[in-house]
C-alpha angles and dihedrals in degrees: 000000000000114000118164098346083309119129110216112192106215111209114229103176105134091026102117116129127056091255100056086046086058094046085048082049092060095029091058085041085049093049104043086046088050090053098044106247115170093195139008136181120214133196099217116181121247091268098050104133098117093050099050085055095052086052089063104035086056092059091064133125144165119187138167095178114118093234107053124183122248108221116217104209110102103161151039122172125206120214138179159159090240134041112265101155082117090058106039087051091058097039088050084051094049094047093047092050094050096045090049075067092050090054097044087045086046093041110099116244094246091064089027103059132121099278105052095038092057083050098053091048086046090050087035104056102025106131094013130102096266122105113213119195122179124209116205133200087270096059100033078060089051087048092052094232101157101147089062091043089047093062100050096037093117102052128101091222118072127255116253151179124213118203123193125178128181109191107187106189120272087004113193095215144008117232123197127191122173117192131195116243110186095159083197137011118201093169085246114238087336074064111190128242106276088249090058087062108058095087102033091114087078090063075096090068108102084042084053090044090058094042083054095054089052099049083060087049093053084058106038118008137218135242088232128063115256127209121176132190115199101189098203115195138139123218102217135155134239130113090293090052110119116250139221112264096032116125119235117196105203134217100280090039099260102145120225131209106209111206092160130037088207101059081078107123090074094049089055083033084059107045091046091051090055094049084044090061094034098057092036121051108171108052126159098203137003127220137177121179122197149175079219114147146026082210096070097063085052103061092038121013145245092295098052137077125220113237109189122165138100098274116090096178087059094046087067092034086069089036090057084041094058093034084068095047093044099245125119131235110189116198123250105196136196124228124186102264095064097045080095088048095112100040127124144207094207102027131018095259135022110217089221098035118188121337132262092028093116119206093327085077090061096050088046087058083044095061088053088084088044118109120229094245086052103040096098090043090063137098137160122213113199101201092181098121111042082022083089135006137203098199127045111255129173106328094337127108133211113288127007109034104184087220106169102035089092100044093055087041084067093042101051089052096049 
């Protein structure tokens, strides 16, 4: 590293794989910004991808407070033997899109509601190649998603759907992710414990992932075609608020006994994958990302994803995928005594489902709205636990992380 004239030799021993090149690139962004450097050039190797995107996901910062610190630090240069403008531009795009996540999971529910994220993905992909449609209320009611209305029947901002499609000419596949985006969860009238509360601005995060993934689609594209669902809805409470035991009947038919008003991602999850299928029929494979259960960050920590599905081969396909991005997808697997979990005496389904099942019981309830031709093309991926963070860990800072942009950025370019 070059600062004033000044030549820094920057130690590597221990770097080895692509994830500890992105943590040297933010710890390198952290420290020049600690000592006030206004510019720096750095010599980077020919596969530097990962570090460049730990250069910029170390500059990054999300703050509410009314003083707010000016960082000094304007410019970093690039420089090589070999010519990696092609790589540094991807890996700039990556690490923006994924930071564009970390500032909607950041953002508070009262600037992050239905109604001013629809206008920033209108504003953010207008004259790009990316369609955005919008489903109102109106037409959530003609599309019988009660299950998604249900949820957000006590907030003062309206249910949505956000649909986004990039169609690259002659595609090879069509990919389809659908994220949860409960800008708040209250826990509705099973209202949760008020420390439970203080981070439930971040229930948006698998929508904001997808949104993430667009927004480097919009930039550079993809060989696949590429449709998102970001289900937007708020659990709140008042006299129109849904109760437990009500009985919900979902958008392919299927009826729910609700026995916990926060067990509601599933429910908008739910509804989402079956307009999803219905509107696609050809899709190649099947996503939905959540924030979705407690029980997630229990089996495997605040660093790993859930993966639960039928498709073990996926499964590993995301695995490799992540593994290439540096973030890690654990396996919940199903065994033959839960595959009843969800069942019901009054409805088809329960939305909580029998008790100590962790967050395979709520991808079981998932695959309820799954087709028989897709079911093996689907996976769910619980992000509860790396989705947001309260201690700063690697290249992520306290709060929203943007884990998962990266790793569907490598699957929709497989």
């Amino acid at each position: 590293i070059v600062i004033s004239g000044k030549r820094l030799i920057v130690g590597i021993n221990g770097v080895k794989t692509s994830d500890d090149w992105r943590v040297l690139g933010t710890k390198i962004t952290t420290k020049l910004k600690a000592i006030k450097v206004k510019s720096a050039t750095i010599n980077v190797p020919k596969k530097c991808q990962a570090f460049v995107e730990g250069l910029q996901l170390g500059d990054y910062e999300f703050t509410y407070k009314s003083e707010k610190k000016k960082s000094t630090l304007k410019t970093i240069n690039l420089v090589s033997k070999s010519n990696i403008s092609k790589t540094v531009n991807k890996a700039i795009t990556a690490a923006n899109a994924q930071c564009l996540t970390r500032d909607w999971v950041n953002t508070t529910p009262e600037d992050a509601n239905s109604d001013t994220i629809e206008r920033a993905v209108r504003k953010m992909f207008k004259g790009t190649d990316i369609v955005v449609d919008v489903y109102g209320e109106k037409e959530l009611k003609k599309l019988n998603m009660n299950g998604h209305l249900a949820v957000n029947r006590a907030s003062r901002h309206k249910a949505k759907t956000i649909k986004l499609t990039y169609t690259p000419k002659n595609f090879k596949k069509h990919i389809v992710a659908v994220g949860k985006g409960l800008t708040y969860d209250s826990g509705g009238l099973s209202i949760k414990p008020g420390n439970h509360m203080t981070t439930m601005k971040s229930d948006k995060a698998g929508a904001m992932t997808v949104w993430g993934l667009m927004k480097y689609l919009s930039k550079n594209g993809s060989k696949n075609k590429v449709t998102v669902y970001m289900g937007i809805a708020e659990n709140m409470i008042d006299g129109s608020a849904y109760k437990p035991d009500d009985v919900l009947t979902m958008k392919n038919g299927k009826t729910v006994h609700v026995k916990n008003t926060d067990a509601e991602g599933r429910l908008v999850l739910f509804d989402n994958l079956c307009l999803a299928q219905d509107e696609n029929k050809k899709i190649d494979a099947l996503y939905s990302l959540a924030t979705l259960t407690g029980a997630e960050v229990y089996q495997f920590g605040e660093e790993a994803a859930g993966l639960v599905g039928f498709n073990d081969k996926m499964k590993k396909v995301i695995q490799k995928a992540g593994d290439k991005a540096g973030e890690i997808f654990m396996d919940a697997a199903f065994h033959k005594y839960m595959m009843d979990a969800v069942d019901d005496d009054l409805a088809d389904l329960s939305n909580t489902g029998t008790p100590n099942m962790g967050c395979q019981k709520a991808g079981l309830f998932l695959t309820k709205a799954i087709t028989k031709k897709n079911k093996k093309k689907f996976t769910h991926i619980d992000i509860a636990g790396p989705a947001y963070t309260k201690k700063a860990w690697g290249y992520n800072p306290v709060g929203g992380t943007g884990f998962g942009v990266r790793t569907l950025i490598e699957l929709v370019s497989m």
